[in-house]
N, C-alpha and C positions, 0 to 999 in steps of 0.2 A: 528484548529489543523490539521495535515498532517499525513500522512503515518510515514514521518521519524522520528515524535516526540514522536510515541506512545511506552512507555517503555514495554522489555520484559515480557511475559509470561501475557499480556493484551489484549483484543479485544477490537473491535470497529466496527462501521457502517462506511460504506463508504459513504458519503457524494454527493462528486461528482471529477471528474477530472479535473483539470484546462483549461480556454481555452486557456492559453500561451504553452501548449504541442502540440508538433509536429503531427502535424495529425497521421503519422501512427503509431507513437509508442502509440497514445490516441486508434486507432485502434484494436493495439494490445493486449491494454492490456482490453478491451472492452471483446475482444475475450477469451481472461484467466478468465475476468469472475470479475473481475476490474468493475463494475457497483452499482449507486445508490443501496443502502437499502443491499447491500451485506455484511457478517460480515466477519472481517479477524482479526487473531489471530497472536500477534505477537511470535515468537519461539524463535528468538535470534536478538541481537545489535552486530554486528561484532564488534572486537577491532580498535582501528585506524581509524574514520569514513567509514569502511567497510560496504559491501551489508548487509544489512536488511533481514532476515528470517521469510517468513509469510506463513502461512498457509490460505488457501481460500477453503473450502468446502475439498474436500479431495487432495489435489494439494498442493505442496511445491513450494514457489519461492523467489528466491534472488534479490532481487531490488538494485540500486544503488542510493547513494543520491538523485540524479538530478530528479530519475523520481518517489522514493517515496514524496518527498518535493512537488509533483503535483497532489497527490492524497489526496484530504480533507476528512476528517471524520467529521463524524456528532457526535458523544459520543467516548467514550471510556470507559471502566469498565476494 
């Protein structure tokens, strides 16, 4: 399962990041905190396949398909 699959108002363990993502965006999002064993909670599914709403520790962010579809999860509840 990926970032983009996980339905509203659900968490999950972050798994791992693909290695078909572009280095610096795998970078970047490393840096927000995007890493193994981290739980991220999801807030909203935009209408229209719109950005993704998740919360990561105390931090709000909007992801776009392309680069939540990159991010695997290990569970979700």
């Amino acid at each position: 399962m990926t970032l983009w699959e996980i339905p509203a108002k659900n968490s999950a363990q972050i798994d791992a990041l693909s290695q078909a993502l572009n280095p610096a965006v795998a970078a970047r999002l490393s840096e927000m905190g995007f890493t193994p064993g981290q739980d991220v909670y999801c807030l909203r599914r935009s209408p229209l396949q719109g950005p993704l709403v998740v919360q990561l520790g105390d931090c709000v962010y909007s992801l776009e398909r392309d680069v939540a579809n990159q991010i695997h999860l290990a569970h979700a509840s």
